[in-house]
Structure formats: C-alpha cells, structure tokens
C-alpha positions as CSV (number, residue, x, y, z in Angstrom):
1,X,-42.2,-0.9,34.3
2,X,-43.2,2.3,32.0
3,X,-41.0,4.0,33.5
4,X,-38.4,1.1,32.2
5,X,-39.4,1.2,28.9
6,X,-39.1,4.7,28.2
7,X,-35.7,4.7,29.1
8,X,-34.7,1.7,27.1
9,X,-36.7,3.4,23.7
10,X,-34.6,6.5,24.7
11,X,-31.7,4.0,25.1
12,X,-30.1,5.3,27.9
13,X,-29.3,2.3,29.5
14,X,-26.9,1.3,26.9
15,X,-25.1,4.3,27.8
16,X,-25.4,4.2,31.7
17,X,-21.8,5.0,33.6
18,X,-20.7,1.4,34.7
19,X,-17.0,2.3,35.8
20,X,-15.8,3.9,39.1
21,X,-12.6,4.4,40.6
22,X,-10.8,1.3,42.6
23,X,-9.2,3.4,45.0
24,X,-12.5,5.4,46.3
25,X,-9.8,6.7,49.6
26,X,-8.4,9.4,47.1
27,X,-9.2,10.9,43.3
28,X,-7.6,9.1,40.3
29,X,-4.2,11.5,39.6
30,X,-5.7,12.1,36.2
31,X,-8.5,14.1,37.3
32,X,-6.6,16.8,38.7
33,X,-8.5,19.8,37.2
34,X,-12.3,21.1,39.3
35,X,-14.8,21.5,36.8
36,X,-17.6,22.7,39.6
37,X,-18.3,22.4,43.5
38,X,-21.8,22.5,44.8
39,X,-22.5,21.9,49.1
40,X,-25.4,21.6,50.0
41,X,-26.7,22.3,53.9
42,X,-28.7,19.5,55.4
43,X,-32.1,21.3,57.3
44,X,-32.0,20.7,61.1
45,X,-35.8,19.6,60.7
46,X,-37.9,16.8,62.4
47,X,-36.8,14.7,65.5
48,X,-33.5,13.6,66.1
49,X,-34.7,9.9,64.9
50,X,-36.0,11.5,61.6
51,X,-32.6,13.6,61.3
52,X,-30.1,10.6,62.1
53,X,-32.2,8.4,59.7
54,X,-31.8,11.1,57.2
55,X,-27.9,10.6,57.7
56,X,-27.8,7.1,57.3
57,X,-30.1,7.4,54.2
58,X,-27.5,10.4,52.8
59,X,-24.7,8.2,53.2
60,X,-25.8,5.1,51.6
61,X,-26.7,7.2,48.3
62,X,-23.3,8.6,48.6
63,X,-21.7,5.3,48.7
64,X,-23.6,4.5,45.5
65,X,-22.4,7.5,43.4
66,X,-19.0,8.6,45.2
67,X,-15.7,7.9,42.7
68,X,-18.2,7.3,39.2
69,X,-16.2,8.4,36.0
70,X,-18.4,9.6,33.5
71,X,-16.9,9.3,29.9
72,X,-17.8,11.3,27.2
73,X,-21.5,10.7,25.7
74,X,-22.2,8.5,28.5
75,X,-25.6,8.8,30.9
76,X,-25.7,9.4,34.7
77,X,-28.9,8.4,35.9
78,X,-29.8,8.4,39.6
79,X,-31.9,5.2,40.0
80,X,-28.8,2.9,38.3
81,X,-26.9,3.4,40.9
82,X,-29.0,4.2,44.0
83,X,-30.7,0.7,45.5
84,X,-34.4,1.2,45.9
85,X,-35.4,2.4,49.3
86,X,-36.2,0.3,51.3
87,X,-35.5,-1.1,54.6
88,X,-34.2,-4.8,53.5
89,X,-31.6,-2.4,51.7
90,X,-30.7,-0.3,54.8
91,X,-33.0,3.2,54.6
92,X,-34.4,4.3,57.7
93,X,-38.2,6.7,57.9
94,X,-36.9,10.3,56.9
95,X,-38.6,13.4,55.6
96,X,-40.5,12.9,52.3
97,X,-43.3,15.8,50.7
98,X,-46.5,14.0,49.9
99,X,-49.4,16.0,48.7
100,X,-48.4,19.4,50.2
101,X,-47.1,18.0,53.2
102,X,-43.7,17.2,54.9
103,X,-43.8,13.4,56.2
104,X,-42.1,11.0,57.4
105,X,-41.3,7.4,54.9
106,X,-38.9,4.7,54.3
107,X,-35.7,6.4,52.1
108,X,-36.8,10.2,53.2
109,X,-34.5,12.6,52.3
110,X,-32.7,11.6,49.1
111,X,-34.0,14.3,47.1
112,X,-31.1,16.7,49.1
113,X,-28.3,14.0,47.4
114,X,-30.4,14.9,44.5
115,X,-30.4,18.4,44.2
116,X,-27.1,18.6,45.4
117,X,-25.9,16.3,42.3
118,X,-27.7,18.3,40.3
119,X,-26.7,21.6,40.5
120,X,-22.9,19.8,40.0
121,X,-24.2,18.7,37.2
122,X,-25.6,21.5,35.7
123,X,-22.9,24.0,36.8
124,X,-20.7,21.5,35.8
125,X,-22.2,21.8,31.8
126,X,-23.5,18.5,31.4
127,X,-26.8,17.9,29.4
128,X,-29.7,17.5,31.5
129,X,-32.3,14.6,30.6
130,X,-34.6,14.6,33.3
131,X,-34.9,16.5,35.8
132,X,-38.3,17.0,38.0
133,X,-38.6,19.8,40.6
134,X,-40.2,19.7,44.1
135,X,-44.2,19.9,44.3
136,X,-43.7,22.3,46.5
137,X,-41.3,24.7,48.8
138,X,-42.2,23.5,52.9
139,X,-39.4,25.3,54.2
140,X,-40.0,28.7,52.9
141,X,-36.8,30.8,53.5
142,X,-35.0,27.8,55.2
143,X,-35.1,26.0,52.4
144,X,-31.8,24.0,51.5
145,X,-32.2,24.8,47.6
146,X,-32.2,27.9,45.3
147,X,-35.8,28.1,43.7
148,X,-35.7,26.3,40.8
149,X,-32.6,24.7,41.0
150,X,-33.7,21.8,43.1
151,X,-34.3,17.8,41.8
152,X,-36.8,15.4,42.8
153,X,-36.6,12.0,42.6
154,X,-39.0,9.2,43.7
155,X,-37.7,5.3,43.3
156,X,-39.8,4.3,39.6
157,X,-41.1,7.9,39.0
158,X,-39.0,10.7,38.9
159,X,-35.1,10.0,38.2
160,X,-32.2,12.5,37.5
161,X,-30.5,11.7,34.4
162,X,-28.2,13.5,32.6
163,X,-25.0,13.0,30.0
164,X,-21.6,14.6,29.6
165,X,-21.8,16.3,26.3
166,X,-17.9,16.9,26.5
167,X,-15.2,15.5,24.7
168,X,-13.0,15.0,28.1
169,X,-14.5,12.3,30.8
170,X,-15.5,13.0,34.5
171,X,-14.8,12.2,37.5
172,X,-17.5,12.7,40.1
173,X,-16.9,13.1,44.5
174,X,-19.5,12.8,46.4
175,X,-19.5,13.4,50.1
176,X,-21.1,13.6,53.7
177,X,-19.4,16.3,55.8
178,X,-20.7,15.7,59.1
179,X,-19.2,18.6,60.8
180,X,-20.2,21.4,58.5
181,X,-23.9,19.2,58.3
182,X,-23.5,19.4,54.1
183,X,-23.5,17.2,51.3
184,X,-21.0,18.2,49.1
185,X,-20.4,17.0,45.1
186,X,-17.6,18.0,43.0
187,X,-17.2,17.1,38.8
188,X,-12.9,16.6,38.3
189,X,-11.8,16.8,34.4
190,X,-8.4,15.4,33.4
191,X,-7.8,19.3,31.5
192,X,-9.5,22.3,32.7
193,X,-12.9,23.3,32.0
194,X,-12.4,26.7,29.6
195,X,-16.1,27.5,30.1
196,X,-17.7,29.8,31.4
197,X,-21.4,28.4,33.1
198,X,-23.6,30.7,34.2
199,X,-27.2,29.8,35.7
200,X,-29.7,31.8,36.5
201,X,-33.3,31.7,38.0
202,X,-36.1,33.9,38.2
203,X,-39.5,33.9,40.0
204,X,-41.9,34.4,37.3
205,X,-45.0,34.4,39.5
206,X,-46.4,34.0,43.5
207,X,-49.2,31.6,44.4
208,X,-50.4,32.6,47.9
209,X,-51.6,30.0,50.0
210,X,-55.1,29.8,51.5
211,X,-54.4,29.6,55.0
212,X,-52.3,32.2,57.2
213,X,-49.6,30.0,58.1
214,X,-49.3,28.7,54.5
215,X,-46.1,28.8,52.6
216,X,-46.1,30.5,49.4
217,X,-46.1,28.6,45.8
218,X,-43.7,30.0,43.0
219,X,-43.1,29.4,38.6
220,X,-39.3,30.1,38.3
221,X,-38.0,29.8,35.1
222,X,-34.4,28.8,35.1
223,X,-31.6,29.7,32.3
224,X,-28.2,27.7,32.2
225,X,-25.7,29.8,29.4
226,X,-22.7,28.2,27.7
227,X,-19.4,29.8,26.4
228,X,-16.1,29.7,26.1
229,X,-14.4,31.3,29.0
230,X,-12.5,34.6,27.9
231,X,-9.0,34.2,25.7
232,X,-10.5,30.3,25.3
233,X,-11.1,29.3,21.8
234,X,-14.6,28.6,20.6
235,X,-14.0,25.6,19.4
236,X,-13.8,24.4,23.0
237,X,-17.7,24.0,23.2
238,X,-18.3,20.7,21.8
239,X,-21.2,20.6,18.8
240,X,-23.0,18.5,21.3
241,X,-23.4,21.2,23.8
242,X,-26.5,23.4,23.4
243,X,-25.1,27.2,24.7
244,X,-29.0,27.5,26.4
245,X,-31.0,25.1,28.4
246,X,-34.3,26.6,29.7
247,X,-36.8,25.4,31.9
248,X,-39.5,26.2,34.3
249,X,-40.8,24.9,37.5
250,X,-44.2,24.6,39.3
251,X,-43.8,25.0,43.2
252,X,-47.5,24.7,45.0
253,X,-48.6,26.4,48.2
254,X,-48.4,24.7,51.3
255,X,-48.6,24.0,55.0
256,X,-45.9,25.3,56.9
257,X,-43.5,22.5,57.8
C-alpha cells in the first residue's frame, strides 16, 4: 500500500502505457526503425522442475509486456502489467535470492525478464525511474547480467519503471527463444534513433566473502551518456533527456549457488 501511494504522489499512474498492439503475430508497419536489442541467456541452474517452472514463469511475463507502445512522456512500469505471482495466476516455484541465498519460491525468476527489459530500456535512452539492483551476485562468473546493469524486482517492493523522454513513441518486443535458451527485448521507433548511447560500468570496490567457497560482493558505479549520433543535429536530443544518468550498485558476498 506505500508502495501505492508513492507512485500515485509521483503520479505515474496517470501516465502508465495502457495501449498495445492488436496484431501481437507481427510489429505494427510503423515501427520499422530498431532503436536497441538486448538477449539475455537463461542460466542452466537448479533441477529440471525449477528450470521448466522458470520457463513458464518467463513466458507469462512476456505475454504481459510483448507488443506495448510507449508514447512519448508516458511510464513503463513493471508491476502494471505483470499479474502478481502467484500460483492462482499460473507461476510455478523458481529460483529467487533471499538473504544471500539462491532459493526456490512461487514467481522465481522474473528478475531475468527484468534485467533483460532493462538494459532495452536504458540502451534504448529512456529515463529510468526506478531501478533496484540484485542484493547480491550467486553466480559469480556465470552470471546472466553485466555487474551493475541488472534489475530487481519483487511484487509490492521493488518495481522497474521508466519513461520515454523522446518526442517519437515506442514500440516494445518481447520474447522467449527456446532454442538459443534467451530472453530477448527489442525498442522499435517509427524514425530512426540518431543517438548515440553509450553505457558503461565499473567495479569501484571487492567485498570478499568470509567463507572459502563464497562469492565475491562488488560497488559498480554505472554511467549511461547521451548524444547525437555523428552528422545528426543536436537538436535531436529532446530538452527532456538528461545526456548523463549515474548510479551505483551494492552487490553483497555470498554462498556459492
């Protein structure tokens, strides 16, 4: 419920995306121009239960956000569109991190649709509104995220919500490729993008774990820069658009998963 109110004092519900695409079989002719493309590798972890539950969980998200058009100045925020999670609603027991620790609950495994809507979205220049990161890094090296570039979400707690600060509208594609075992998202623009995006992150410090099988804990401090893309005008980066977006993340140490 607080988390309810903040949002409606911020008043981003009278701004949430409410229109998607009729036709969800193939992109609206319109939107003919990619803006960005982000895939995203699903980790072969847990038991086959856990990693077809986390299937079924991916693809009911996807349903949820797959063929949304995002006009200008309006908000995409995660929780709108995604049902809560639980079973009554369809999700299955996947992989969840609670208190250092990989488990195993009801909805598991929608942070991956998360990140992976995400990075479109930042790589795609829209302004981020909230974004938390991961509490910590379980997989170490196998991890399916660049540090810092990750987004949690927890139903009520921790959303994803952002808004396209351009003056052109969106189109966003969202799917589940089973063979290549990767979520992929991509942002269409009716005209082409004339940016140029570049996002960078960098591990600002190391938290070593206590125990000898522990995984490492990081800060990263992420940069997103904004310009127009060469022999593009200027005035093709809307007033609305900050050129630098900045922020840091806290990953703990932990068990290894």
């Amino acid at each position: 419920m607080l988390k309810g109110l903040r949002t409606w004092i911020r008043g981003y519900p009278l701004r949430y995306v409410r229109r998607r695409h009729d036709d969800l079989t193939d992109r609206p002719l319109p939107y003919s121009h990619l803006w960005a493309e982000v895939s995203t590798p699903i980790p072969n972890k847990g038991t086959p239960d856990v990693r077809a539950n986390r299937l079924v969980n991916l693809q009911l998200a996807i349903n949820h956000l797959h063929g949304l058009i995002v006009y200008p100045g309006h908000i995409l925020a995660f929780w709108h569109h995604i049902p809560a999670p639980i079973e009554r609603n369809g999700f299955r027991r996947g992989p969840v991190f609670v208190r250092g620790r990989v488990k195993v609950d009801v909805g598991g495994g929608l942070c991956l649709v998360a990140t992976n809507l995400f990075n479109a979205l930042l790589y795609g220049g829209c302004e981020i509104l909230e974004r938390h990161g991961h509490s910590i890094d379980p997989y170490g090296d196998d991890r399916f995220f660049t540090l810092g570039e990750d987004a949690a979400v927890a139903y009520g707690y921790k959303d994803l919500i952002a808004r396209n600060a351009h003056d052109t509208p969106l189109y966003l594609a969202v799917q589940l490729d089973r063979d290549r075992n990767r979520v992929q998202t991509q942002l269409w623009g009716k005209i082409p993008c004339g940016l140029a995006i570049q996002v960078k992150s960098t591990i600002l410090d190391e938290f070593l774990p206590d125990h000898d099988d522990g995984i490492s804990g990081w800060h990263v401090r992420t940069q997103r820069t904004i310009a127009p893309a060469p022999s593009r005008s200027a005035s093709l980066l809307s007033p609305k658009l900050k050129p630098e977006f900045i922020y840091e993340t806290i990953y703990k140490p932990c068990q290894s998963s």
